[in-house]
C-alpha positions as CSV (number, residue, x, y, z in Angstrom):
1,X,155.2,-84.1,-55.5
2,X,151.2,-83.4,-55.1
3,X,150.4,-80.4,-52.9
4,X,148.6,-81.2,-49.9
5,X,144.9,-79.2,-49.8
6,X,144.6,-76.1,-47.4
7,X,142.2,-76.5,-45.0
8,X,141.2,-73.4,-43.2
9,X,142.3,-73.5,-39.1
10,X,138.8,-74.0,-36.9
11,X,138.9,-72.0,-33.8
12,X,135.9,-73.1,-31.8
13,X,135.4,-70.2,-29.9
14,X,135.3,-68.0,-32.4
15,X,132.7,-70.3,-34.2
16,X,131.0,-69.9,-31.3
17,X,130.9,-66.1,-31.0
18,X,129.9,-66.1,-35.0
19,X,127.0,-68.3,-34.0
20,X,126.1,-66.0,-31.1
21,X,126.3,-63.0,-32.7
22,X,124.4,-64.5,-36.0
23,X,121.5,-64.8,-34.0
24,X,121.8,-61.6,-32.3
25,X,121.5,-59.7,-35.2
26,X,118.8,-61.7,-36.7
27,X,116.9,-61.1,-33.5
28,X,117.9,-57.2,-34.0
29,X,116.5,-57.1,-37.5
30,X,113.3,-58.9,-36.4
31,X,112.4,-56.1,-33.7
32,X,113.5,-53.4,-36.4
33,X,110.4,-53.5,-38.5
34,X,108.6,-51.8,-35.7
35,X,111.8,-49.5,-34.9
36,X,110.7,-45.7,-35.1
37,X,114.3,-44.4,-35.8
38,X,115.8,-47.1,-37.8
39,X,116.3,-46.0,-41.4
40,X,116.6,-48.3,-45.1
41,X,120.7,-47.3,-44.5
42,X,121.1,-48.2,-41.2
43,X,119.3,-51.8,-42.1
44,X,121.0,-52.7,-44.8
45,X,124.4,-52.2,-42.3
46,X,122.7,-54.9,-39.5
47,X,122.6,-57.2,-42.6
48,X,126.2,-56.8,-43.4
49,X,126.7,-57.4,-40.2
50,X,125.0,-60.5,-40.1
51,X,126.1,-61.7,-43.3
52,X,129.8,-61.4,-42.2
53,X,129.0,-63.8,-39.4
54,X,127.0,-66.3,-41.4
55,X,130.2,-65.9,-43.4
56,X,132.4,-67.2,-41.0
57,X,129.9,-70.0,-40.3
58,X,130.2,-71.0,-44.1
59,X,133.7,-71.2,-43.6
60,X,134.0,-73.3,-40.7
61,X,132.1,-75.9,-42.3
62,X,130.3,-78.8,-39.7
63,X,132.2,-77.5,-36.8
64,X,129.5,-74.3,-37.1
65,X,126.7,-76.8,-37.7
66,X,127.5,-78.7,-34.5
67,X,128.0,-75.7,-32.6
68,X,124.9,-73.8,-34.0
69,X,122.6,-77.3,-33.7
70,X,123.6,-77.5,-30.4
71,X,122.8,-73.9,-29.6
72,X,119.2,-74.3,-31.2
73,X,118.8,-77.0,-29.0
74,X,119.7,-75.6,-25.8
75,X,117.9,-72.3,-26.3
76,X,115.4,-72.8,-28.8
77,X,115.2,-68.8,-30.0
78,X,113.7,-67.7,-33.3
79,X,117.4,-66.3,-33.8
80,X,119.2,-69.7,-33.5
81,X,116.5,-71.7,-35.5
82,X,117.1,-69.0,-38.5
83,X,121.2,-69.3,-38.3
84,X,120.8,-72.8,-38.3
85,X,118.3,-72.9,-40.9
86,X,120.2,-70.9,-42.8
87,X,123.6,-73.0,-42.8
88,X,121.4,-75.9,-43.6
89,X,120.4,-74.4,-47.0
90,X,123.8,-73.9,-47.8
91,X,125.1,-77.0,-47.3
92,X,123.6,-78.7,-50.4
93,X,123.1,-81.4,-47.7
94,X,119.4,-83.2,-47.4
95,X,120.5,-84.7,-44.1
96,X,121.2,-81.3,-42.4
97,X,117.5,-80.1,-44.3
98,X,115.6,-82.8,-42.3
99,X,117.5,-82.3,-39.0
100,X,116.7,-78.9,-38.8
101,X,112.8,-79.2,-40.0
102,X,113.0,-81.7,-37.4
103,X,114.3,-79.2,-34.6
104,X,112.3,-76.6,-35.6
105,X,109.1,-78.7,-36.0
106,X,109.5,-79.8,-32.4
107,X,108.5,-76.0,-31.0
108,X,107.0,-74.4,-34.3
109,X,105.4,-71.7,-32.3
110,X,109.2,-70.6,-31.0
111,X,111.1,-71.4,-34.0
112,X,109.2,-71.3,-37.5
113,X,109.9,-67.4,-37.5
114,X,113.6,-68.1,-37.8
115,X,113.0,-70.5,-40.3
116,X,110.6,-68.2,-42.7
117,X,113.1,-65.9,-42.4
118,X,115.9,-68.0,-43.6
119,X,114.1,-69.5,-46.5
120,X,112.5,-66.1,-47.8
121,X,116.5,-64.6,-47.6
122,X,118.4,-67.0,-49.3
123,X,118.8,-67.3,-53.2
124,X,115.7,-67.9,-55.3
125,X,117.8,-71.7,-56.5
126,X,117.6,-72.5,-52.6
127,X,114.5,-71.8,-52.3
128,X,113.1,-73.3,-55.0
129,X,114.5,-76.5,-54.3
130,X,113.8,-76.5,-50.7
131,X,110.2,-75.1,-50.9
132,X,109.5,-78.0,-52.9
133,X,110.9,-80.4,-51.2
134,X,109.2,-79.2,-47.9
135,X,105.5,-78.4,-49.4
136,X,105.5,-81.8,-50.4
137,X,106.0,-83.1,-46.9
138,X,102.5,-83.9,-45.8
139,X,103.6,-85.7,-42.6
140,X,105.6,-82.4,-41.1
141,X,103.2,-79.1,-41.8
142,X,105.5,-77.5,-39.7
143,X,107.7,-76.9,-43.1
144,X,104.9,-76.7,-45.1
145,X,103.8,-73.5,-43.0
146,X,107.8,-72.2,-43.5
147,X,107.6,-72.6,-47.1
148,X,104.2,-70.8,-47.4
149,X,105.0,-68.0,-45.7
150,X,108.5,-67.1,-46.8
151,X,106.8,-67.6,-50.8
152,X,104.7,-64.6,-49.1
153,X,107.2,-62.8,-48.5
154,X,109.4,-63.5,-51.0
155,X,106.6,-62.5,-53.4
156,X,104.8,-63.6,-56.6
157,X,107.9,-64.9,-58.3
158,X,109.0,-66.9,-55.4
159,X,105.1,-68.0,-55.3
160,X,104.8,-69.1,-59.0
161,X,107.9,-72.0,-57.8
162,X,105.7,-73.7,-56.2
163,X,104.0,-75.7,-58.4
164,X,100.8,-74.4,-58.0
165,X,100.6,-76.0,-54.5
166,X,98.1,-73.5,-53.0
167,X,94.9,-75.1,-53.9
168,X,95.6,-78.6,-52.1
169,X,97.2,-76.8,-49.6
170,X,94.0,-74.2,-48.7
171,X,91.9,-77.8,-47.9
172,X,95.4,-79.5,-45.6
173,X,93.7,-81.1,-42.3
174,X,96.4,-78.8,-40.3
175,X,94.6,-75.4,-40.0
176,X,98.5,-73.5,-39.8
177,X,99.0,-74.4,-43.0
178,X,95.8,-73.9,-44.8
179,X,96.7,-70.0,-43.2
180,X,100.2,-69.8,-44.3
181,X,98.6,-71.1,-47.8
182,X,96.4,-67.9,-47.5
183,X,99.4,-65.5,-47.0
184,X,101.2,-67.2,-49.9
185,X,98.0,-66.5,-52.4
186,X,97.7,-63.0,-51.5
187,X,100.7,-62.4,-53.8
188,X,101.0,-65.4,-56.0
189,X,99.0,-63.2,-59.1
190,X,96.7,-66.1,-60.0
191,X,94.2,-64.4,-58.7
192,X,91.1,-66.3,-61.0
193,X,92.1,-69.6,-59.8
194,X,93.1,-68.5,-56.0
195,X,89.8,-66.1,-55.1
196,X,86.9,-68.1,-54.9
197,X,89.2,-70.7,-52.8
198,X,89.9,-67.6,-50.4
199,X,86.1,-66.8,-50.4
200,X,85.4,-70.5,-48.9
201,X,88.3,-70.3,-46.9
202,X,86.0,-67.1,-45.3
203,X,84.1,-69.6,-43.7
204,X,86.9,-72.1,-42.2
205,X,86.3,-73.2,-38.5
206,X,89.8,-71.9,-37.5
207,X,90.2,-67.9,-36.7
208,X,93.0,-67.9,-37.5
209,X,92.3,-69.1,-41.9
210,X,89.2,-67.4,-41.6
211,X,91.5,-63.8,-41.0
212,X,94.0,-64.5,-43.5
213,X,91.9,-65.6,-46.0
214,X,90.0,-62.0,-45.6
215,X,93.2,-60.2,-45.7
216,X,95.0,-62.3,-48.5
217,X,91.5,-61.2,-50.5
218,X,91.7,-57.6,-49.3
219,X,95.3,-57.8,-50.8
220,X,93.9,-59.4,-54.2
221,X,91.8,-56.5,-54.6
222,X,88.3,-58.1,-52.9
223,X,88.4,-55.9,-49.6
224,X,84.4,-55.6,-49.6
225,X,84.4,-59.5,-49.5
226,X,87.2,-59.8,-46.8
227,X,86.4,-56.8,-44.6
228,X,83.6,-58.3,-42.5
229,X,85.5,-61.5,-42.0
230,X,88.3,-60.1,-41.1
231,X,86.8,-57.4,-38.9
232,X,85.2,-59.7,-36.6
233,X,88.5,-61.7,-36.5
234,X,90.2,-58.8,-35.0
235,X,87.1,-58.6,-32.5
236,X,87.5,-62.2,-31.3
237,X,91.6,-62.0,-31.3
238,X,91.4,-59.1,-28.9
239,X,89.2,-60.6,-26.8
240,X,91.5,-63.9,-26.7
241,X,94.7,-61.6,-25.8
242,X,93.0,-60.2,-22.9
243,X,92.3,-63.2,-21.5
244,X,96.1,-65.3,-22.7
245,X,99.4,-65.4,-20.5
246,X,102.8,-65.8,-21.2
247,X,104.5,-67.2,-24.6
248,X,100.3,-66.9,-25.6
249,X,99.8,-63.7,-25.4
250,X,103.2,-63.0,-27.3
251,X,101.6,-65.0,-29.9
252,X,98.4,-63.4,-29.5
253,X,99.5,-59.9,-29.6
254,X,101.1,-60.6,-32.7
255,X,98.6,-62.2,-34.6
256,X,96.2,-59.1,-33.1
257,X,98.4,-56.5,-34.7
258,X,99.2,-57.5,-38.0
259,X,95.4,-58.3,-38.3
260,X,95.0,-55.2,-37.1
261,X,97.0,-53.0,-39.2
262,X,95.7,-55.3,-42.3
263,X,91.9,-53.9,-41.2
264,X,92.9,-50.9,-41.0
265,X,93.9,-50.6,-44.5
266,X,91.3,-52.2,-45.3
267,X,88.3,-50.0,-43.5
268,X,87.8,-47.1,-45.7
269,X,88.0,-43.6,-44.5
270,X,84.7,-42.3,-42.2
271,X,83.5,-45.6,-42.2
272,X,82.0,-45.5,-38.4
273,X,83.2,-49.5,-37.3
274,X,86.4,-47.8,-37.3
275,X,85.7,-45.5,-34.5
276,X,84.3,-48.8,-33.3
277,X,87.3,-50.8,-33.2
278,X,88.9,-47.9,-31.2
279,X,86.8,-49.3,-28.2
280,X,87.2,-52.2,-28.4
281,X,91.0,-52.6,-29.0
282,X,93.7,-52.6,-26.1
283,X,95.5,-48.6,-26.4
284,X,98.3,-49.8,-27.6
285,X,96.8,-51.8,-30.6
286,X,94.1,-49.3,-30.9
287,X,96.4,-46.6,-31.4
288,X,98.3,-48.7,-34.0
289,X,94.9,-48.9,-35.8
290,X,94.2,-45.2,-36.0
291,X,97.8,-44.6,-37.2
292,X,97.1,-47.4,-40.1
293,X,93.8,-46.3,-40.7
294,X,95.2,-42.5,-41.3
295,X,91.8,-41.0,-40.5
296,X,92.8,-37.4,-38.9
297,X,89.2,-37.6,-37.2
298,X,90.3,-40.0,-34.8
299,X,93.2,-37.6,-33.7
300,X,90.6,-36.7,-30.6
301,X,90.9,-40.7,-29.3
302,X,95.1,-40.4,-29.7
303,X,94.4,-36.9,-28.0
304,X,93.2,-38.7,-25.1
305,X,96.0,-41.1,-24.8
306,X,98.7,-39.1,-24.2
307,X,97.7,-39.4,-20.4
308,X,97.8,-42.8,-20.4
309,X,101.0,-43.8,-18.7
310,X,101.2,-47.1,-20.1
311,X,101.1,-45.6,-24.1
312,X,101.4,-42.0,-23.3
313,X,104.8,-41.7,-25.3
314,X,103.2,-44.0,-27.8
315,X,100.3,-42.1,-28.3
316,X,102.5,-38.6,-29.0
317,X,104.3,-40.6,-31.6
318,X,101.6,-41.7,-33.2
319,X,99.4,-38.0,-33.0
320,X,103.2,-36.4,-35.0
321,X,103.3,-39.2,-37.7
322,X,99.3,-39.0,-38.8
323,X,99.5,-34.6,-38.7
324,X,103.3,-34.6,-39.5
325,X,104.2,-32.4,-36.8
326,X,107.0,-32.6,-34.7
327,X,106.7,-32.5,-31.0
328,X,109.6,-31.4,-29.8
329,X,110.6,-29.1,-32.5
330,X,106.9,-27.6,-31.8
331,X,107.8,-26.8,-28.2
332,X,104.4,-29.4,-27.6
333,X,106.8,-32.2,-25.4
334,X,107.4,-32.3,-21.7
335,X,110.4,-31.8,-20.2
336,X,112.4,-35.0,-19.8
337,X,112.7,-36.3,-16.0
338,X,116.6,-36.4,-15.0
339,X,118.2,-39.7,-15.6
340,X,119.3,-39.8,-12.0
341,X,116.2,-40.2,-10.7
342,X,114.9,-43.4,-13.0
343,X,114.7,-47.1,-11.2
344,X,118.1,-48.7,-13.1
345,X,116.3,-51.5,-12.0
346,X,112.7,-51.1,-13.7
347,X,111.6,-53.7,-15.7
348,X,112.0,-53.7,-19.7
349,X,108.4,-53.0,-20.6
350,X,106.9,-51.4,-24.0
351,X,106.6,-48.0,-21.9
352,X,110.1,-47.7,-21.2
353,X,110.8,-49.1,-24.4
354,X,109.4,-46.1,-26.1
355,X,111.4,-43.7,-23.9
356,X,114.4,-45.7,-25.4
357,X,113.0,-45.2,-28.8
358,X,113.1,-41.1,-28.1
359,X,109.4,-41.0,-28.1
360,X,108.7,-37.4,-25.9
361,X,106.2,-37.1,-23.7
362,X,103.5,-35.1,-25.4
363,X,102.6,-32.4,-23.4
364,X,98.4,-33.2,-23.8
365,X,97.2,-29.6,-22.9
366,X,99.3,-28.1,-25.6
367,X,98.8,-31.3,-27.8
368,X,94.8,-30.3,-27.8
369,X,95.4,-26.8,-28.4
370,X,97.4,-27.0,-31.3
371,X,95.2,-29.4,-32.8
372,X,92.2,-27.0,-32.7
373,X,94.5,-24.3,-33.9
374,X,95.4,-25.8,-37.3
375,X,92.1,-26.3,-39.7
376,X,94.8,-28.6,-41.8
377,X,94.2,-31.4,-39.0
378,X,90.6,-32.2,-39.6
379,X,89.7,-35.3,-40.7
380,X,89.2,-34.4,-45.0
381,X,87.6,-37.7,-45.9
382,X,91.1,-39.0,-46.9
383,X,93.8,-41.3,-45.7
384,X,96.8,-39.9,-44.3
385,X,100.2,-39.9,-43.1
386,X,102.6,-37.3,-41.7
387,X,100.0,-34.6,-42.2
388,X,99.5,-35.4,-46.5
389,X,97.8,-37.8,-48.7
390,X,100.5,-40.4,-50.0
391,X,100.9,-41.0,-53.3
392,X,103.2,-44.1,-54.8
393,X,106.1,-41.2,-55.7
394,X,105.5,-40.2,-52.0
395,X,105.3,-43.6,-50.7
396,X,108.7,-44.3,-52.7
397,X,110.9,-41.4,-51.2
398,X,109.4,-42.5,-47.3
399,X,110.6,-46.1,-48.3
400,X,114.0,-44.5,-49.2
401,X,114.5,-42.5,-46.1
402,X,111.7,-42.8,-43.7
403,X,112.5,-44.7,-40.7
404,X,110.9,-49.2,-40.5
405,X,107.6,-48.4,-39.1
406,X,106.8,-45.7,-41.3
407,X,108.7,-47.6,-44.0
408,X,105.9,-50.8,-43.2
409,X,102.9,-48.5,-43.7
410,X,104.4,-46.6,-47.1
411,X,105.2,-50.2,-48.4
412,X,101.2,-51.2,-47.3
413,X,100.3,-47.5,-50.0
414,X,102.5,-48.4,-52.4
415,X,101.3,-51.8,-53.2
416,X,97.7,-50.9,-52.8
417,X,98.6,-47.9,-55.4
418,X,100.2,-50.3,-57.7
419,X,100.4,-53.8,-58.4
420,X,103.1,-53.6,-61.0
421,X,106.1,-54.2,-58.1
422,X,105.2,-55.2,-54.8
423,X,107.9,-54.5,-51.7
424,X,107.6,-56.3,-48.3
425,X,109.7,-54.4,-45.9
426,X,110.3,-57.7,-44.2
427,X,112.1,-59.2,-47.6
428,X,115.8,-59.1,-47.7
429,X,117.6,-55.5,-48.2
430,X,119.0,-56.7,-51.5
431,X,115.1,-57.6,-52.7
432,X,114.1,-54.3,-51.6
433,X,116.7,-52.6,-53.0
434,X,116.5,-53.9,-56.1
435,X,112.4,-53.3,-56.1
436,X,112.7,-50.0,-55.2
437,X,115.1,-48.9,-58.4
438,X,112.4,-51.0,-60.2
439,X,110.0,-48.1,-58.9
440,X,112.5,-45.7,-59.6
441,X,112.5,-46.2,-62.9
442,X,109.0,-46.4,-63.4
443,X,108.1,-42.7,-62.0
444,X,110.8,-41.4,-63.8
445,X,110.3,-38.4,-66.5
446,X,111.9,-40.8,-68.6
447,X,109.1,-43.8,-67.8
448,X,106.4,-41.2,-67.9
449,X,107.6,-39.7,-71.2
């Protein structure tokens, strides 16, 4: 008598709940890389926690496809386009593949986050056979812009896959994927054959090339080629955020602050457009810029901003990460207003997000005075963070321990101090693991000797 195949019980609601909470925490892990608390440990337990509900998905087979599809379609969230993304990559299933580049091609500025994200976090067999598949696609360059920028992420090896797509894909009539091709050179290694294409790409129509192309060459080692480009890019961006609404200016403010940061790095130290961009930069962003650009001169502008309502508690953040003192351990924070007498009904802005993040607020008098006080917080001519000159050991041990945000700007010093292994803070926790006992190794005693 032939025994009769097991087939695993399908309880729909808790399919349901897996496909929820999948989302959930890929929305979680998205917000984290600007988290101010959020350590390398505490990550790597959110992606446990989302693996074990992908898990469950895996399990329950095309009952979790149908329900996560139909989610997807009903809400059309980053979160739901990446779980069902990501089922469709393990299903071995070309069908599924298409139906979800479909779904997500429909609303690409919505969804095609949740799809990189996918693609650069499965297995490096997945995404070799998908990426090609989907770079080849020249009717949907909705994919074609997935499979770019999760090869950036993913890094050189994930790059070199490709077969050697970049160049066709730097002239594509769809100017979203001639920038996603940008991103993907800056780490593909080939630099001989990639550079001069980036260097014409300096003068695409689209703002949007034109900026990645400058940074992708900044990365690539030809910053006083890129710099102008790209500095002129961040100009026009901020002028096209203050004037965009709605699911826009989302867009807008993102592309502002990565291109942002990326000039920052970029500008080198005392260089006077940087005091500049300060002006001409909303707070927030411009605050971001003089943390990135780790120029203790500029500490008089984040000075200033701790009276700012809006990015007061921002601004005190910022001032204690460039000089590396604490604020409240300093005695240099205000007293925190009772909790009975806040609005449980004010709206979820970025202000009363940073007062969920712990941020104090700085008291400014005390702030100032301290500053004059300590000679070590004069601008020396060299870039900075928490109060010291970062070196790749240094950069290392803040990867290890520090918390995201500081994690994303140690990452940004690392790479630029060494091109040997390059860590993106947005790659899975398993590729930065593994990338940062690569480095290990390297500054050993044992390397060294």
């Amino acid at each position: 008598m032939s025994a009769i195949p097991f087939e695993f019980p399908v309880i729909e609601a808790l399919v349901s709940r897996h496909a929820e909470d999948a989302s959930f925490y890929w929305s979680q892990l998205d917000w984290i890389i600007r988290s101010s608390d959020i350590r390398f440990e505490r990550l790597q337990h959110f992606c446990q926690l989302l693996e074990a509900h992908l898990g469950g998905l895996k399990v329950a087979g095309t009952t979790a496809c149908k329900i996560s599809f139909a989610a997807l379609e009903r809400w059309q969230k980053p979160g739901e386009a990446f779980t069902c993304t990501w089922l469709a990559l393990q299903s071995h299933n070309e069908d599924m593949v298409d139906e979800v580049a479909k779904l997500v091609s429909r609303h690409p500025d919505q969804l095609v986050r949740g799809a990189v994200s996918a693609l650069a976090a499965c297995s490096l067999q997945h995404f070799v056979a998908i990426a090609r598949r989907w770079a080849a696609s020249e009717h949907n360059p909705t994919v074609q812009v997935v499979v770019m920028r999760a090869a950036a992420i993913r890094g050189d090896i994930a790059a070199a896959q490709l077969d050697n797509p970049l160049p066709p894909h730097l002239h594509s009539q769809n100017s979203h994927v001639r920038a996603a091709a940008c991103r993907a050179c800056a780490v593909t290694g080939k630099t001989g054959s990639v550079i001069p294409l980036l260097r014409e790409a300096l003068n695409d129509p689209d703002l949007q090339v034109r900026a990645e192309a400058a940074i992708a060459l900044g990365k690539l080692g030809d910053a006083e080629g890129g710099r102008p480009v790209l500095l002129q890019s961040v100009i026009t961006q901020a002028i096209v955020y203050r004037g965009a609404t709605g699911a826009t200016r989302a867009q807008a403010s993102r592309r502002l602050q990565r291109w942002a940061r990326e000039l920052a790095c970029l500008m080198p130290i005392g260089a006077p457009e940087a005091r500049d961009m300060l002006a001409q930069l909303p707070p927030r962003i411009a605050l971001t810029f003089a943390l990135w650009h780790g120029d203790l001169a500029h500490l008089p502008f984040v000075i200033d901003q701790l009276a700012d309502e809006d990015v007061g508690r921002y601004a005190g953040w910022v001032w204690q990460t460039l000089t590396g003192v604490d604020l409240t351990a300093n005695g240099l924070a205000l007293p925190e207003p009772d909790p009975a007498s806040l609005d449980p009904d004010q709206l979820i802005t970025e202000t009363r997000l940073d007062a969920d993040s712990g941020h104090p607020q700085a008291d400014q008098a005390a702030v100032k005075a301290a500053t004059a006080a300590s000679p070590h917080l004069v601008g020396r001519g060299k870039r900075v963070l928490l109060g010291r000159e970062i070196d790749a050991k240094a950069a290392l041990d803040l990867l290890e321990n520090a918390p995201q945000a500081i994690r994303a700007m140690a990452a940004q010093m690392l790479n630029h101090a060494q091109s040997t292994v390059r860590i993106n803070v947005r790659a899975s926790t398993t590729e930065q693991r593994i990338a940062m006992n690569t480095l290990h190794d390297m500054f050993s005693p044992r390397a060294a000797a």
